[in-house]
PQR file with spaces between the fields and no chain letter, atoms N, CA, C, O and H, PARSE charges and radii, in Angstrom:
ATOM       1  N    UNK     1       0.851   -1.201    0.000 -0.4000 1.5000
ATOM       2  CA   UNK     1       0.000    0.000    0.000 -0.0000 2.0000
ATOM       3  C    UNK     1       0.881    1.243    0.000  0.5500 1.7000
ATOM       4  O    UNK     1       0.683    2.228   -0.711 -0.5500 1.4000
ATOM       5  N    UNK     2       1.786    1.106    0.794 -0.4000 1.5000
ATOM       6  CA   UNK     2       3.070    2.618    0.800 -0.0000 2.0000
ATOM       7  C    UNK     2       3.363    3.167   -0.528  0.5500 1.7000
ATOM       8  O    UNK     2       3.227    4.300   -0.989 -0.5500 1.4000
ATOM       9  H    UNK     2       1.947    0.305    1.372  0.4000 1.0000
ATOM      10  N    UNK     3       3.957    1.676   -1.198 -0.4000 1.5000
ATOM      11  CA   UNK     3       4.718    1.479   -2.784 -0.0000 2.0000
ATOM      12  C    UNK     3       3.818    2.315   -3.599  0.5500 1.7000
ATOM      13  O    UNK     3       4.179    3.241   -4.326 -0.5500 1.4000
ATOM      14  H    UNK     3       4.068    0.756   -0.823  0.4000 1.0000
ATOM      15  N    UNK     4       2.268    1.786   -3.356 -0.4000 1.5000
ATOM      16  CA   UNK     4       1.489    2.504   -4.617 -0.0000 2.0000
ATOM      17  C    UNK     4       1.344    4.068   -4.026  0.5500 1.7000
ATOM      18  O    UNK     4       1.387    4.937   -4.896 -0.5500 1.4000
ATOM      19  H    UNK     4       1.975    1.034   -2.765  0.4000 1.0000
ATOM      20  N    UNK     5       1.213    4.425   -2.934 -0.4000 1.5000
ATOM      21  CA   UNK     5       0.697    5.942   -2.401 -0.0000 2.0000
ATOM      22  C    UNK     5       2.155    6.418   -3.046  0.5500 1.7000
ATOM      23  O    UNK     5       1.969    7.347   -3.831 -0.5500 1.4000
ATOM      24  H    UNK     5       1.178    3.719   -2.227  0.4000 1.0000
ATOM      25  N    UNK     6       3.266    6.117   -2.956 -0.4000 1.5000
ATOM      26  CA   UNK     6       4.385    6.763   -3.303 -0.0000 2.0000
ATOM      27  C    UNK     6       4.505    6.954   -4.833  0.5500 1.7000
ATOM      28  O    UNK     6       4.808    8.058   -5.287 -0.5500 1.4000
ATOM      29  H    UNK     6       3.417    5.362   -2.318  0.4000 1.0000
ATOM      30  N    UNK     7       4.183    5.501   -5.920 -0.4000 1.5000
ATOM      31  CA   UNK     7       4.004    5.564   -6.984 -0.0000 2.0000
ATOM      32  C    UNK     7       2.964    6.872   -7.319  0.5500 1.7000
ATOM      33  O    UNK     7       3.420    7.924   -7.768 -0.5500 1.4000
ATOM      34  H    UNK     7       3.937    4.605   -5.551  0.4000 1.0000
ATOM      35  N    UNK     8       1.845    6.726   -7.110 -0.4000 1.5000
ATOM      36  CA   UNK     8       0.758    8.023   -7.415 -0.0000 2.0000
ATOM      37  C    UNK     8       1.490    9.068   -7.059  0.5500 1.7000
ATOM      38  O    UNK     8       1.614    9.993   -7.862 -0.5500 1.4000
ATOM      39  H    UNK     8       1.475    5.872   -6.746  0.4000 1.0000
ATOM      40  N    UNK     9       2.026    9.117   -5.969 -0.4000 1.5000
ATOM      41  CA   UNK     9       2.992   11.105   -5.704 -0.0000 2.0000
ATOM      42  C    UNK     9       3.501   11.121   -6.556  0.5500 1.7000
ATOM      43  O    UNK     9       3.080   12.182   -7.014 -0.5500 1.4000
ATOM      44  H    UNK     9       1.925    8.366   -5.316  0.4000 1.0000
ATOM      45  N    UNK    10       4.227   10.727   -7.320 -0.4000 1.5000
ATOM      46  CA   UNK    10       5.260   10.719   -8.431 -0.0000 2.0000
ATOM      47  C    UNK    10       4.859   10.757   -9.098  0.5500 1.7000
ATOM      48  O    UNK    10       5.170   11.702   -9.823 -0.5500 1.4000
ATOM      49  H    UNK    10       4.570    9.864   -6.948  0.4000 1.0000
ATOM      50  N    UNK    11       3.801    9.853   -9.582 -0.4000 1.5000
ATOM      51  CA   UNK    11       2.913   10.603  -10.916 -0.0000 2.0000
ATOM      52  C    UNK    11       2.194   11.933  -11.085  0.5500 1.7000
ATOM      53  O    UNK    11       1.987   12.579  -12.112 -0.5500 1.4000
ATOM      54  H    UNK    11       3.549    9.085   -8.994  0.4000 1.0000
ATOM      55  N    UNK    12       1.858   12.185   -9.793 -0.4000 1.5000
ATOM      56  CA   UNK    12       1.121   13.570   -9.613 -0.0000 2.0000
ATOM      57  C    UNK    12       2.376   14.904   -9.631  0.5500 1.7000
ATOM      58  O    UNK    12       2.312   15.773  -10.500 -0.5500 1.4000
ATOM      59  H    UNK    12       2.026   11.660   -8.958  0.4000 1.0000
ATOM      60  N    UNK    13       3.512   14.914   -8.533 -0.4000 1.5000
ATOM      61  CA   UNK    13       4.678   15.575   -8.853 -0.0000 2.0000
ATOM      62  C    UNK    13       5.329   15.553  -10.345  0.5500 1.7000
ATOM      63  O    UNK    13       6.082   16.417  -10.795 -0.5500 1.4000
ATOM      64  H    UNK    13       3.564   14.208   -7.827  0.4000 1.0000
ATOM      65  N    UNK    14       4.766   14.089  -11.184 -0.4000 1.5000
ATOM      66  CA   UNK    14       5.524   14.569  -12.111 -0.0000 2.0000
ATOM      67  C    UNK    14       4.698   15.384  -13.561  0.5500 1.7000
ATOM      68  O    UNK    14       5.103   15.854  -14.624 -0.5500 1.4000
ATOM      69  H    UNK    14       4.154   13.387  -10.819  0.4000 1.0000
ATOM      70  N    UNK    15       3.166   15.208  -12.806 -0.4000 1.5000
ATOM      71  CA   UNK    15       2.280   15.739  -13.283 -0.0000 2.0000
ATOM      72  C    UNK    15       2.429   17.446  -13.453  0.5500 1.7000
ATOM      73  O    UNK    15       2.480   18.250  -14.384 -0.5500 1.4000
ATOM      74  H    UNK    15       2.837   14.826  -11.942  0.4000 1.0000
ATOM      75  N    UNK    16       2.454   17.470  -12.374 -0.4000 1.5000
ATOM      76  CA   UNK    16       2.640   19.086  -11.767 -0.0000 2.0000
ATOM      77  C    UNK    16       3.671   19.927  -12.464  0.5500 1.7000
ATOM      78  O    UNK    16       3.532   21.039  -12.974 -0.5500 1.4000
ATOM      79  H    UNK    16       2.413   16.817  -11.618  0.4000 1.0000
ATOM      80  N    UNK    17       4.842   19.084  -12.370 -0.4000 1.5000
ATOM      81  CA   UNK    17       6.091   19.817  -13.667 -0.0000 2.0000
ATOM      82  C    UNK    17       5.797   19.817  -14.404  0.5500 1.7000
ATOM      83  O    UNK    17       5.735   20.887  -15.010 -0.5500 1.4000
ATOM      84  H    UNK    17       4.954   18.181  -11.956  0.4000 1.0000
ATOM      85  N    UNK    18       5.280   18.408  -15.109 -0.4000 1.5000
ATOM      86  CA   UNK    18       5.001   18.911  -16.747 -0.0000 2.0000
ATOM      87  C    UNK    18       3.969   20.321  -16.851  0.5500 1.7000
ATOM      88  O    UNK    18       4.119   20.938  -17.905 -0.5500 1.4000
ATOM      89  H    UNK    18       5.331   17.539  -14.617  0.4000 1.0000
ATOM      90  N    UNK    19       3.175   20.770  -16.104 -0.4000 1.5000
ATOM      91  CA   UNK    19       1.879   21.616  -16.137 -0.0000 2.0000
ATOM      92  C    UNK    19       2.672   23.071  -15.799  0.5500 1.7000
ATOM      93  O    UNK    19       2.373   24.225  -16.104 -0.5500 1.4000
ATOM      94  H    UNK    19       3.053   20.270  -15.247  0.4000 1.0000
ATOM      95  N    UNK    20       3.703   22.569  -15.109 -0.4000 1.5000
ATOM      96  CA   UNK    20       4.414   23.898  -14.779 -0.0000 2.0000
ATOM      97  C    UNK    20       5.052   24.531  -15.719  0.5500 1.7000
ATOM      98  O    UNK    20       4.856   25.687  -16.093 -0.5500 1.4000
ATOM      99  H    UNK    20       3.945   21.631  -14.861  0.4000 1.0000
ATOM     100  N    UNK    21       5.871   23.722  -16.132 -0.4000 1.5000
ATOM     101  CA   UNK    21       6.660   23.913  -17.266 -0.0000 2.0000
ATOM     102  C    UNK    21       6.077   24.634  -18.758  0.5500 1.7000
ATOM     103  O    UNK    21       6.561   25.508  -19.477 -0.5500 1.4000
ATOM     104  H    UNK    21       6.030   22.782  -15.828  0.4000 1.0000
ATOM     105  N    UNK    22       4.530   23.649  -18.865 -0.4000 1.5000
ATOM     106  CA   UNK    22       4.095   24.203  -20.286 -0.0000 2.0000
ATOM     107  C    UNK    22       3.233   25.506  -19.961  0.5500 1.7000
ATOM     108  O    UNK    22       2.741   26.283  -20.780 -0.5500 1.4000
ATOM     109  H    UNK    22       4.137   22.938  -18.282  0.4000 1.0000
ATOM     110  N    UNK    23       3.175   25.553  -18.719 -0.4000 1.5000
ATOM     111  CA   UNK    23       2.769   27.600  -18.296 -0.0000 2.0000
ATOM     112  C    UNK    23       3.718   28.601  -18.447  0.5500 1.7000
ATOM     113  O    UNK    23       3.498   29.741  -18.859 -0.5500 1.4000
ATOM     114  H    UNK    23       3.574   24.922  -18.054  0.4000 1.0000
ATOM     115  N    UNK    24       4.825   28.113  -18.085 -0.4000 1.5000
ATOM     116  CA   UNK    24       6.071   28.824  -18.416 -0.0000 2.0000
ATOM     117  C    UNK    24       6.587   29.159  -19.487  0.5500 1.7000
ATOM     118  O    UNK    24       6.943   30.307  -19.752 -0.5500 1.4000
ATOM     119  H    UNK    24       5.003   27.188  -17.750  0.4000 1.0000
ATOM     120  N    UNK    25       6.735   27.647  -20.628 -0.4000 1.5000
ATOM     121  CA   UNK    25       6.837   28.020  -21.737 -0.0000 2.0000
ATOM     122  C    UNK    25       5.873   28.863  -22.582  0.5500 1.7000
ATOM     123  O    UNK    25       6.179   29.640  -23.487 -0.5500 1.4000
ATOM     124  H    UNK    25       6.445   26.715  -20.412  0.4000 1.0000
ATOM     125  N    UNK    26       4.418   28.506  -22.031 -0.4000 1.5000
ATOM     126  CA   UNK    26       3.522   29.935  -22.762 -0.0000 2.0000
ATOM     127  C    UNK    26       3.724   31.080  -22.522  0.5500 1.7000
ATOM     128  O    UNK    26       4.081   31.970  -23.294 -0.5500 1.4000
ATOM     129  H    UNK    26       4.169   27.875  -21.297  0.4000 1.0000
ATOM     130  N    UNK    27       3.495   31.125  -21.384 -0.4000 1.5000
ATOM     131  CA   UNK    27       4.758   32.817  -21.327 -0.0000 2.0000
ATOM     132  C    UNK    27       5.339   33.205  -21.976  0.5500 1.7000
ATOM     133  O    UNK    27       5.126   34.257  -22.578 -0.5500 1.4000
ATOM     134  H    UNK    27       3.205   30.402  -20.757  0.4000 1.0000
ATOM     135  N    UNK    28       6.879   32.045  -22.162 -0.4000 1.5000
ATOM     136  CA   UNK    28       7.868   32.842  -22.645 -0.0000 2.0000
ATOM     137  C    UNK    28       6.895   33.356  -23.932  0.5500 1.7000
ATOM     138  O    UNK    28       6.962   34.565  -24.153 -0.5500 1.4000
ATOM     139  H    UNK    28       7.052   31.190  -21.673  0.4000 1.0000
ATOM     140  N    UNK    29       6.430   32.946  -24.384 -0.4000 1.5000
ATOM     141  CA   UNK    29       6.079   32.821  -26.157 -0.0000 2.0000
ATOM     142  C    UNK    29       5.175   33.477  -26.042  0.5500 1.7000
ATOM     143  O    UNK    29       4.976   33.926  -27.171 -0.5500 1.4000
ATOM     144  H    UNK    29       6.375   31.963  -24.205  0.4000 1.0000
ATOM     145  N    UNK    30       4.175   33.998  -25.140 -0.4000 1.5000
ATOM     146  CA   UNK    30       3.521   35.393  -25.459 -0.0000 2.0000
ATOM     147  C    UNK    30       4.575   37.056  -25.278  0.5500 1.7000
ATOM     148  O    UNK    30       4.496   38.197  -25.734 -0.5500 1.4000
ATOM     149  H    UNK    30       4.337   33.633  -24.223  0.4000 1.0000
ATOM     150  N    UNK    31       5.446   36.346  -24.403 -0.4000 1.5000
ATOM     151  CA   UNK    31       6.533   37.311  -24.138 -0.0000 2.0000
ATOM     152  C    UNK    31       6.800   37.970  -25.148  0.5500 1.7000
ATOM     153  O    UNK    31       6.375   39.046  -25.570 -0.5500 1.4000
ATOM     154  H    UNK    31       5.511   35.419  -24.033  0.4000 1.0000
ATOM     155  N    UNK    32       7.770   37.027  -25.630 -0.4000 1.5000
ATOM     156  CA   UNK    32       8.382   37.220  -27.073 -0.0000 2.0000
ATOM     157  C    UNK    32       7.584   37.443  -28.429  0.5500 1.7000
ATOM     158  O    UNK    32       8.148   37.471  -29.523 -0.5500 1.4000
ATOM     159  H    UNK    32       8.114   36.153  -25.287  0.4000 1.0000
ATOM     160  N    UNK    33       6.158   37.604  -28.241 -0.4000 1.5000
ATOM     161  CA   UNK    33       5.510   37.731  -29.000 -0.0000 2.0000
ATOM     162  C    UNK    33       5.575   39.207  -28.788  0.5500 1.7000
ATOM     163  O    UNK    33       6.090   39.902  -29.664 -0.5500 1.4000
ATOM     164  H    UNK    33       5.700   37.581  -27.352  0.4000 1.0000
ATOM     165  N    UNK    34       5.026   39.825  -27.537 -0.4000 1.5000
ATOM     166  CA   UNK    34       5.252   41.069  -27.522 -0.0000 2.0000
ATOM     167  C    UNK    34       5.781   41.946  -27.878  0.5500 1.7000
ATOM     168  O    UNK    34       5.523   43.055  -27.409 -0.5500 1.4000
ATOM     169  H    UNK    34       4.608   39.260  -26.825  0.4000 1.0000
């Protein structure tokens, strides 16, 4: 039961970066649109 609660954080943390990341990169690129 630990293994999987830990597996799911990691999917969710690695969820979270990817989501972070492609907010960021929209930014840059409205940025630079500017």
């Amino acid at each position: 039961a630990s293994d999987n609660a830990d597996f799911l954080n990691n999917i969710q943390q690695a969820f979270n970066h990817i989501e972070l990341h492609g907010v960021t990169a929209t930014i840059h690129r409205l940025s630079s649109k500017g």
